[in-house]
C-alpha positions, 0 to 999 in steps of 0.5 A, a space after each residue: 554523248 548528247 547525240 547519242 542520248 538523243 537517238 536512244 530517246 527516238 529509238 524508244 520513241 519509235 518503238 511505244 508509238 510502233 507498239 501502241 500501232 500495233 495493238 490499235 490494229 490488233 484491236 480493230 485490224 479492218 477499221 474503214 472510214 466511208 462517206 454516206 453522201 456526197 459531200 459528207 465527212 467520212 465516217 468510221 466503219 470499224 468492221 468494215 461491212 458498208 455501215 457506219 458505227 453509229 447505224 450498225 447494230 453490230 459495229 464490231 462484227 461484219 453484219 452488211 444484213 443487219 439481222 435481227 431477229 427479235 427486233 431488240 436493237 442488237 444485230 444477231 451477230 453479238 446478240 443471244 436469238 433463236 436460230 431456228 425452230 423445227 417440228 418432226 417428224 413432219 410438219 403435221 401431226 395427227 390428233 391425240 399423237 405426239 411431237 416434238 418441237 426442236 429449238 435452236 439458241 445461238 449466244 453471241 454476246 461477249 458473256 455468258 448467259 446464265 439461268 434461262 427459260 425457254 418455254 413454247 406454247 400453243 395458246 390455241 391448245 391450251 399447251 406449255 411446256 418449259 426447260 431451263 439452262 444454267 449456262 450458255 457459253 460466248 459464242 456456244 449453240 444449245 439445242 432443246 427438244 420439247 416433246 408435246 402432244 396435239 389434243 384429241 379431236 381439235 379442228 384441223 388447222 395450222 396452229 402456232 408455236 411460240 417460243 420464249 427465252 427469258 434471262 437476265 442481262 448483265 445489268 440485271 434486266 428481264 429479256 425476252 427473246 422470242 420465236 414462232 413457228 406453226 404445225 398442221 394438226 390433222 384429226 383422224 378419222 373417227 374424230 374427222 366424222 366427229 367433226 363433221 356431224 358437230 359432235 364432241 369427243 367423249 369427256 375422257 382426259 388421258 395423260 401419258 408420260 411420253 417419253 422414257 428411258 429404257 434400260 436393255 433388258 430392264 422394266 421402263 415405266 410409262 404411268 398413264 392417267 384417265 379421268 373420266 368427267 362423264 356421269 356414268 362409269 366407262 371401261 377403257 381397253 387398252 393395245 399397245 403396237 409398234 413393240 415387234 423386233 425390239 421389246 415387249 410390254 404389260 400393262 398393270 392392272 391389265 389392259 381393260 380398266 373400269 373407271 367410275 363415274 368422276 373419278 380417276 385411276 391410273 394404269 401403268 405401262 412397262 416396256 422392256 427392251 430387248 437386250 441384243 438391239 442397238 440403243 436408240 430412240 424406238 417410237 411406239 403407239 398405245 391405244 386407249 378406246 372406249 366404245 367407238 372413242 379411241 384415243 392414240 398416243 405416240 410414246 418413245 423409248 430411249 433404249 440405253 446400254 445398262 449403266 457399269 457399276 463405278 467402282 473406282 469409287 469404292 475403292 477410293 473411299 475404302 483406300 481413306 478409310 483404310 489410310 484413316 485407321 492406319 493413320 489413327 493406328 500408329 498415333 496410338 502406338 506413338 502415345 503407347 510408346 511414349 507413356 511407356 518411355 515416360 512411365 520407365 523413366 521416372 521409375 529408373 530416377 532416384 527418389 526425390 525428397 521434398 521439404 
């Protein structure tokens, strides 16, 4: 009996120290153990990626490079960073002309990363622009894409790009991850001779909505607004190409404007997209001159299908309506019922003499 007591233990034994084995190994299946010298006591290298615990930045996660690329500590490999920035459609940009800047965010921390800022600048330029994401999940991507545009008439150069992601960690710390890039901003022409004789473009600022959403057969807006900082009044005359085999457009209040002496206006552009092509970006250019100063924008058109009306929604809302009015219905006829009843009884019963 006492032996086979004692082989019950044993057996339970084998089994918690083979379990506990097991989810050491589940936990760390690649544990290694290296010597970084001669001589040297061996070190434990739980990913096994040839770098002691203490010198990886990343000792859970085979990282041999060690990449880092906002130099925080943390290798990429378990750290939020940017993995890449990109410029289109080419790796220049005319002056006055739009593009855009497309950046990628790589979260491979073990939490989600909540509320960020991610904002590029061209400091050079005087140029921001900021978008925000309420969430990135463990070990998700997200791509953001800036539509920015080159000022008119700036020197050509290769101007800077940077990048900014800030957060707040879980412990309740501001970080900052960043990123830079460049384009080639290339002027034309007009503003090559400009250029050339020390001259200035004139002191006109436009501002364009560069991008919107145009519903097939349906009016898009693209508002644009001109300031005039000169001390005489200036006409602008204003084309529009790049519309043929899919839309068409007019300009409100026409396409030549008379702009006072420092003030501004505004001009409204409408395009349509015809309704027989294929959804899809569809990139146009209008142009704003005024004597021999031309300014160029590059705009897009995000050409959709019309939204289907959802009436599922409708129903279901008059599907509660119905059931609440019916439901108020039959309570109604229930206390009708009942007074009725109440009201016959005591008219049957005899009548009862009080004293």
């Amino acid at each position: 009996m006492k032996k086979t007591f004692l082989l019950a233990i044993s057996i339970i034994l084998a089994i918690l120290i083979g379990s506990l084995a097991v989810s050491a190994y589940s936990e760390y299946p690649h544990t290694c153990y290296i010597s970084t010298g001669l001589g040297n006591s061996l070190m434990p290298d739980t990913d096994c990626d040839g770098i002691i615990n203490i010198q990886d930045n990343c000792p859970y996660i085979t990282n041999p490079a060690q990449k880092d690329s906002d130099m925080n500590g943390l290798g990429d490999a378990c750290d939020l960073y940017i993995q890449s920035i990109n410029t289109g459609p080419a790796g220049y940009v005319y002056n006055g002309r739009a593009f855009n800047t497309i950046v990628t965010l790589n979260n491979n921390r073990d939490y989600n990363i909540r509320n960020m800022k991610v904002r590029v600048i061209m400091p050079e330029l005087g140029i921001e622009s900021v978008q925000y994401i309420d969430n990135i999940n463990v070990c998700e991507s997200r791509t953001l894409e800036f539509f920015l545009r080159a000022p008119a008439c700036v020197p050509l150069s290769d101007y800077a790009i940077i990048v900014e992601t800030s957060f707040l960690n879980i412990y309740s710390d501001e970080e900052v991850v960043p990123g830079i890039t460049s384009i080639r901003v290339v002027p034309d022409s007009y503003c090559q001779s400009v250029l050339n004789n020390g001259g200035v473009i004139g002191n006109t600022i436009i501002d364009v909505m560069e991008i919107q959403d145009a519903y097939k057969g349906r009016e898009a807006v693209f508002p644009i607004k001109i300031a005039n900082r000169e001390e005489a009044d200036k006409e602008y005359i204003f084309s529009v190409t790049g519309l043929d085999g899919w839309g068409s457009s007019r300009l409100s209040p026409g396409s030549l404007v008379i702009v006072e002496k420092e003030s501004e206006t505004s001009v409204n552009l409408f395009v349509t997209a015809n309704e027989n092509i294929m959804p899809g970006e569809r990139v146009f250019v209008v142009s704003v001159q005024s004597g021999k100063e031309v300014q160029r924008f590059l705009l897009i058109a995000n050409v959709k299908e019309n939204p289907q009306l959802n009436y599922s929604i409708f129903w279901m809302f008059t599907f509660r309506i119905f059931l609440i009015v019916l439901i108020a219905a039959l309570i109604v006829v229930a206390l009708v019922v009942a007074a009725r009843k109440v009201v016959s009884k005591i008219k049957s019963d005899p009548e009862t003499q009080y004293y």
